[in-house]
N, C-alpha and C positions, 0 to 999 in steps of 0.2 A: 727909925732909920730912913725911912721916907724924904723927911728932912732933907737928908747929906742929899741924895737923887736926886728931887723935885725941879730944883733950878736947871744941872746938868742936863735931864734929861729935855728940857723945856726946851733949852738952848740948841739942843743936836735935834726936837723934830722927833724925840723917840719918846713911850712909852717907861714909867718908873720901873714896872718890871721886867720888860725888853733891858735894859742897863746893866740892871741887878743880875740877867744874867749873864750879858757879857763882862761884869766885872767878875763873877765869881770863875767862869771860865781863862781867864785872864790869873785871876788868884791861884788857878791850877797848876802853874807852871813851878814860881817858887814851891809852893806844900807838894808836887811830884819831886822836888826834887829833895827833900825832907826826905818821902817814901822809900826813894832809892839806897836811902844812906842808913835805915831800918835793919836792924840783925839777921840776914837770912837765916841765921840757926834759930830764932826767935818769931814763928810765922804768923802768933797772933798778936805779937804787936803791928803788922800791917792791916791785920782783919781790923783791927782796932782803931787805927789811926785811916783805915777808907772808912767804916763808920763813923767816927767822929769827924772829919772832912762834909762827906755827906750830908751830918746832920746839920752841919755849921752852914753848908749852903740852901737845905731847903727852911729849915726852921729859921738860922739866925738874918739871913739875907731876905730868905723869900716867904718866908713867914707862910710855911706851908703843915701846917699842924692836922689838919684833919687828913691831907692829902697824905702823910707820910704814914697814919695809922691804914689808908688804903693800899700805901705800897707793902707794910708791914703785914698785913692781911693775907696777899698772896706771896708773898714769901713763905709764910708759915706754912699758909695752906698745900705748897708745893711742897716744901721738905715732910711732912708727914705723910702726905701721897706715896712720896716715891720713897719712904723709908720702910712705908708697914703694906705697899700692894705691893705684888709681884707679877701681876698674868698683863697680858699687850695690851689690855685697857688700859693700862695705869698711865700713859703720856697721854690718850686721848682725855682721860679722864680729868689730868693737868691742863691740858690746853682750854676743855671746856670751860674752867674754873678760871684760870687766867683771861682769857680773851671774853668771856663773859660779862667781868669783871669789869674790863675797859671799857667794853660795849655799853654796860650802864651807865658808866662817868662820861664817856661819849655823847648821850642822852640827858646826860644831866647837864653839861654843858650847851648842848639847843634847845632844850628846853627852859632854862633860865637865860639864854642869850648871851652867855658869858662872850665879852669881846675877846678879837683875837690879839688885840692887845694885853691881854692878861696872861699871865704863865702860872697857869694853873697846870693840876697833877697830871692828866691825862699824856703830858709827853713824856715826863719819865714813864709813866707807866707803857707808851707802846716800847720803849725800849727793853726795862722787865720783862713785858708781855715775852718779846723773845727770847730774853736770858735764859725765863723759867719753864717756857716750851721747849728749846735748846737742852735745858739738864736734864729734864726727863726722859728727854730721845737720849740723852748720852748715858744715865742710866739703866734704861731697857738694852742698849747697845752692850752696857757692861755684865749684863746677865748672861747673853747671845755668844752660842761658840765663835769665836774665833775668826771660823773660816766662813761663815756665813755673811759676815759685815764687808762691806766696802771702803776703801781706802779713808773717806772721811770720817764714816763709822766707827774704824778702827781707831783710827787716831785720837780721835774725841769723847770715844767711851771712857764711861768713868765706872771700875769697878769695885769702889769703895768708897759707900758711903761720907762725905766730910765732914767734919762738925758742924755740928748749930752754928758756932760762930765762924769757922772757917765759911760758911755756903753763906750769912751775913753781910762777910767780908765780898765775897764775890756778884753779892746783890747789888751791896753799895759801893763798887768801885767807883771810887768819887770823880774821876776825870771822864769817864763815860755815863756818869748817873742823869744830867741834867735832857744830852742831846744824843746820846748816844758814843762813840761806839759802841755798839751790844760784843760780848767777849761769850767764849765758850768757857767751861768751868775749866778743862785742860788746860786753855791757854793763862787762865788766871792761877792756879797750882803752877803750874811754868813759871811764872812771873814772878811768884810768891817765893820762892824756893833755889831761883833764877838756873833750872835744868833748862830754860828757854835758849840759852846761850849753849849750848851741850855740843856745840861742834868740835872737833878736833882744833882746829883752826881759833875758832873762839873759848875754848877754854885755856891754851896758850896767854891770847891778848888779852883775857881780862884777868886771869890770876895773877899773869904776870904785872900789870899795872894796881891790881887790888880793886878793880873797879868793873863798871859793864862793859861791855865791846862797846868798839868805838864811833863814834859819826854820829851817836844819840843826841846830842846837846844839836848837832849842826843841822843834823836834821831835823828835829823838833820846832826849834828856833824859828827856821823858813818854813817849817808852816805856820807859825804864828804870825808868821810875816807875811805872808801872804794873807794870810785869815784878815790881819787887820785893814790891808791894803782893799780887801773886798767891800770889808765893812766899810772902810770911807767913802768907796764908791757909792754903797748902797743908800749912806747919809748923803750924800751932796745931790745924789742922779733918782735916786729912787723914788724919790716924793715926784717926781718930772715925765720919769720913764713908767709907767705902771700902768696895768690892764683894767681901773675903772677909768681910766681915759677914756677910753674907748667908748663909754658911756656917755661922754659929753656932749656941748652941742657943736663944741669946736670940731670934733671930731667931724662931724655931716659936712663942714665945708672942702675937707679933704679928699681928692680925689682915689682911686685904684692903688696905684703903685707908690703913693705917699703911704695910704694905708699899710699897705702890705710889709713898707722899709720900715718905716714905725714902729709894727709891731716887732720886728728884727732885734731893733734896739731896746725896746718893752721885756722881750723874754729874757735878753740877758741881762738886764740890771732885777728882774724878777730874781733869776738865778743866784745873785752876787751873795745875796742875804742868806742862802744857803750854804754856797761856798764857803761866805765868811764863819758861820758857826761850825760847820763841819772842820776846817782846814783847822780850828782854834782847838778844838777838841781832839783829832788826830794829832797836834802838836804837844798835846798836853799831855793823851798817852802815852805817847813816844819818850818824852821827858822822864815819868815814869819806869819806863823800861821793856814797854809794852810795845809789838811790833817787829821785832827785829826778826826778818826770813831767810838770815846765814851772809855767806860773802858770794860774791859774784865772782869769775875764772880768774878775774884781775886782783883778787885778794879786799876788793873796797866792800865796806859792810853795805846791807841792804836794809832800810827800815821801812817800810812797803805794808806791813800786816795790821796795820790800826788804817791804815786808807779806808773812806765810806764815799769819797769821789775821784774821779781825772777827767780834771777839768779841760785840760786839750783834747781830750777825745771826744768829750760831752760838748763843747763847742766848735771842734773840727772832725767829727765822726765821718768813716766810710760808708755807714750805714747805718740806721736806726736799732739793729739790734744792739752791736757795740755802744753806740749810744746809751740804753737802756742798760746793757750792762756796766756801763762806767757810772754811772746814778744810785748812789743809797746803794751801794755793795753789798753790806753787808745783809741788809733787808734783802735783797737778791738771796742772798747763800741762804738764810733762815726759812725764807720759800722753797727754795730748792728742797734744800735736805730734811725740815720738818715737817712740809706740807706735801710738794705735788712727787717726792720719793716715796713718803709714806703711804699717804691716799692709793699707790698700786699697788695691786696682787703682786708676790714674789713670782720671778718666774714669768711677767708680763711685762708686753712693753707699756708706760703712760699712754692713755688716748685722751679722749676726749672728757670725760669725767675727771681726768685727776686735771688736766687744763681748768675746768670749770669750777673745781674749786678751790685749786689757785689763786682763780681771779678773786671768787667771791674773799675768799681769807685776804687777799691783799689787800679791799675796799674794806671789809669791817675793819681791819685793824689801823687804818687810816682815819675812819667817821663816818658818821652818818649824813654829811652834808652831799647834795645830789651832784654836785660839781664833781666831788672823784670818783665817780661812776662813771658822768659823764667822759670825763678825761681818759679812763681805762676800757674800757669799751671800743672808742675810737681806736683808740691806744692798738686792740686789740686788733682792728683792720688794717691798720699801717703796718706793724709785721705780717700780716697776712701777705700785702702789697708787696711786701720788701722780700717776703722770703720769695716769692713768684721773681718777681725784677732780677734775685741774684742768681735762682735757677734758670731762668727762661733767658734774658736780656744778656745780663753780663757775659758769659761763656762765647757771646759772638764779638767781645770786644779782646778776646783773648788769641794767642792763637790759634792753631784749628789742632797743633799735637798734645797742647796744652791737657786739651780734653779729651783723649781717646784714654779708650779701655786700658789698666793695666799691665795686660799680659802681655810686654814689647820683650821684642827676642833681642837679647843681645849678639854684638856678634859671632860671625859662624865660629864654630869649634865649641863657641861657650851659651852656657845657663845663667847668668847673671844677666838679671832684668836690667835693661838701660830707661834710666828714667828720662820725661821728658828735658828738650834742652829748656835750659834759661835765659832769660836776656831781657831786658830791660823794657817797663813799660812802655809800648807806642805811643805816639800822637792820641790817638783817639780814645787812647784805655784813658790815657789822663784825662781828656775833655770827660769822658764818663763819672771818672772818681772825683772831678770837678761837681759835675752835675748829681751826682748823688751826696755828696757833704752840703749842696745848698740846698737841695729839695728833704734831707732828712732836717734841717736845722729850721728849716722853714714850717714843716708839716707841725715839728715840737714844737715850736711858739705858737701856733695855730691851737694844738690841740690840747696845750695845758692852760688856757684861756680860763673853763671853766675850774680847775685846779685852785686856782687863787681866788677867784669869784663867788666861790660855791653852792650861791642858789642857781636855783635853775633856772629862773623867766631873765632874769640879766644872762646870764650863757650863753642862752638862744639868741638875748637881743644881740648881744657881742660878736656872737658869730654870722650873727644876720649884719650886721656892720661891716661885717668881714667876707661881705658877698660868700659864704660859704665854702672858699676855695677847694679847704681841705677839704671837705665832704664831697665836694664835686669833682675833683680832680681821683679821689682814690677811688669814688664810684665807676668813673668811665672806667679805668684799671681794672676793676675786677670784673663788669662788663666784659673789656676786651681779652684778659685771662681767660674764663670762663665762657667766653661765648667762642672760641674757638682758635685764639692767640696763641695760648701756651700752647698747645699744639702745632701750629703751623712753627713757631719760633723753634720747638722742640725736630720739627723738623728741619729747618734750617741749620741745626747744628747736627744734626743728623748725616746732613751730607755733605758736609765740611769733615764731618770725623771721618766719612768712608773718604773724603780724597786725599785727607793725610795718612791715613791707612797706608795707598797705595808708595804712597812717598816713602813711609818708614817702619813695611813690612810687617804689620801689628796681626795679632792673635786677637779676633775680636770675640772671646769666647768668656775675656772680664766683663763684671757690671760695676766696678768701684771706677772711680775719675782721677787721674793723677792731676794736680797742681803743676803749678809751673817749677817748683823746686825739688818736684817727682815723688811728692811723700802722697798716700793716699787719703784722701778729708773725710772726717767721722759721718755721718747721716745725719739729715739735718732734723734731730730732732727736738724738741723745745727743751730748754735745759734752765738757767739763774736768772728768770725774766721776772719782773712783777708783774705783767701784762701778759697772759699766754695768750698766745695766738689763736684763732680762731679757725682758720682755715682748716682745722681737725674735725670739725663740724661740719665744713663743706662737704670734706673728702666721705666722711660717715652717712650722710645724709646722699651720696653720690650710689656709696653701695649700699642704701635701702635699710640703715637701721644707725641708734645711735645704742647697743650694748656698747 
């Protein structure tokens, strides 16, 4: 099969097995829509038909025969875990097995040098990694009363065991086997059975027409349109645009601010090659039938639930955290709720240890290569940065009633809270939201340098290239935070809040902050980041211990 490749891939610049997998990802779209047209009363002819899909892209395409006996490996080993243990070890016990697993293949691939040209097993398997981390929390979850679980918990417990082949079936869903998306077992029994569609609204439009709700094909479609739009970018600009540039000698003759716009252009064509697989693969679930999160007030469906990126927000973000959380989503959610929820005591809030190992679970399951360490580390200071910037800085670019206390007396006679008014960004709040979508977009191509790189002595060299900006720019920041800023700024806004006080008669006996649209904002606590912030260490090490 090489053959048919060899010339095609020669010609576009790309790698035999880079092709192979965008043709099979591409193949996805017509065999989804095969799947769709599948017996629902007949469940395991789907389990049957994503295994045989599956196997026809790693063995008959990718010629992935040992690797598939490693995905097969932990599969089993998973479904016997959680079919014959019952006590709270049993998902840590899954996890160690799993991510262990990878760990070694991880290893086995730097250790033999394997290029990153090659597409070998190690990607399907971080996506398994969290399928089958993921079912063992959702079956410990389905043991669990009830009222104990949390609304994601609830939802995604699974309290009946599935079959060997049905839980097969949902190992190898073939449109998310290669790159992802990882799915919850819930949501694949949903899809399987099509109770996914179970709205009022949506079971009307699709039994009436005999088919799924509607907008799937149109939305599917445009992201494959888009996917591939990325991918020709990445063919034409990619070989041009790229962060061993940076390493040349042309580079030395380039002054500061060439550097700096350069690298601007570098991180997004770096990006586009993720875009494109991702957007290809979201297209292909959705084809499927995978995805669909109800209709919106106007009655138009919504296919929103297979996304693993948004790319408008990822390249025009308010701020670095939104950023990060528009990035590999779904890897967000699987951190979230298998790692840095689980890791705390019931009954406690996360601190600082369940952040820590977060981060560490985010970097093993990525590799062992020094460059995403490096990248997540920083990573880890630039929230730090941002979260101080959006507490201290921002609130002076706001009103001043914006920010007081809760407790506003409505008027006399009555008890109903008058929230604050609203009204349209200022001049200057935009120059700020200006100023923070280019310094977060900037910091991010800055700091996933080593991301792509991933030894370490080019990293260094790269960002010594790089006159260090990022490092030197977020160090004076924390500097001026910590050496006595956030304070002084905290009190600048302190006396701003007491002279709208006087203006609009407030009860200063709240400590929650109304918004400008008067709803009151959650606590800023770390929640679907891969990168947990650091500044929990600060604070810990502030009051004299890190329990």
């Amino acid at each position: 099969m090489n053959a048919v490749f060899e010339p095609i891939a020669t010609s576009l610049g790309a790698s035999v097995d880079q092709l192979k997998v965008i043709v099979c990802l591409l193949l996805s779209y017509p065999l989804a829509e095969i799947f769709t047209r599948l017996d629902a009363s007949n469940p395991n002819s789907k389990h049957i038909y994503n295994l045989a899909i599956s196997s026809l892209f790693l063995l008959g395409f990718l010629e992935l025969w040992t690797g598939v006996l490693h995905l097969l490996g932990s599969v089993l080993a998973t479904y016997v875990i959680c079919a014959n243990f019952q006590g709270s070890s049993m998902p840590w016990l899954v996890f160690t097995v799993v991510m262990g697993h990878l760990t070694i293949n991880h290893l086995y691939r730097a250790f033999f040098e394997i290029s990153l040209d090659t597409f070998e097993i190690t990607g399907p398997q971080m996506v398994l990694t969290m399928k089958l981390s993921t079912f063992a929390w959702n079956v410990y979850d389905g043991r669990q009363p009830a009222e104990s679980l949390d609304k994601w918990q609830s939802e995604k417990r699974v309290v009946k065991m599935p079959s060997l082949l049905a839980f097969l079936g949902y190992s190898f869903y073939f449109p998310g086997m290669l790159v992802g998306p990882y799915l919850e077992y819930a949501n694949y029994a949903a899809l399987i059975d099509r109770s996914a569609y179970a709205t009022e609204k949506g079971k009307e439009k699709a039994s009436a027409a005999g088919r799924l709700p509607p907008g799937r094909k149109r939305a599917g479609y445009w992201c494959m349109i888009q996917g591939l739009a990325f991918l020709g970018a990445f063919v034409l600009y990619g070989g041009k645009f790229t962060f061993p540039v940076v390493l040349t000698d042309w580079w030395l003759t380039k002054g500061f601010f060439y550097r700096i716009g350069y690298t601007q252009l570098i991180g997004f064509f770096e990006r586009t090659k993720y875009y494109a697989i991702w957007k290809l693969t979201e297209g292909a679930s959705i084809i499927s039938g995978l995805g669909f999160t109800g209709y919106s007030v106007d009655g138009k469906p919504s296919w929103h639930g297979a996304a693993n990126v948004n790319i408008r927000v990822i390249e025009f973000p308010s701020n670095f955290k939104v950023l990060l959380d528009s990035w590999n989503m779904k890897t967000n959610v699987w951190l979230r709720e298998c790692v840095y929820k689980r890791v705390t005591p019931k009954g406690k809030k996360p601190g600082f240890r369940s952040t820590l190992i977060t981060f560490s679970t985010s970097a093993f399951w990525h590799g062992i290569a020094s460059g995403y360490y490096m990248t997540f580390v920083l990573g880890a200071f630039i929230q730090t940065v941002q979260r101080l910037v959006r507490s201290t800085v921002r609130p002076l670019f706001l009103p001043a009633v914006s920010i007081i206390p809760i407790e506003l007396h409505g008027p006399p006679g009555t008890s109903k809270p008058k929230p604050a008014p609203e009204g349209p960004p200022s001049f200057v709040k935009r120059i700020y939201d200006l100023v923070g979508t280019l310094a977060s977009i900037i910091i991010l191509n800055y700091a996933v340098v080593p991301f792509i790189l991933l030894d370490f002595w080019p990293s260094i060299e790269a960002w010594n290239r790089l006159y260090w900006h990022g490092h030197i720019g977020l160090g004076l920041l924390l500097l001026f935070f910590y050496g006595g800023g956030a304070g002084y700024l905290k009190g600048v806004q302190k006396a701003r809040v007491k002279k709208a006080e006087k203006v609009y008669n407030v009860d200063t006996n709240g400590q929650n902050v109304v918004i400008a649209n008067g709803r009151t904002p959650m606590p800023m606590t770390p929640g679907s980041h891969v990168v947990p912030p650091v500044d929990l260490l600060a604070q810990k090490v502030e009051k004299g211990g890190l329990n």
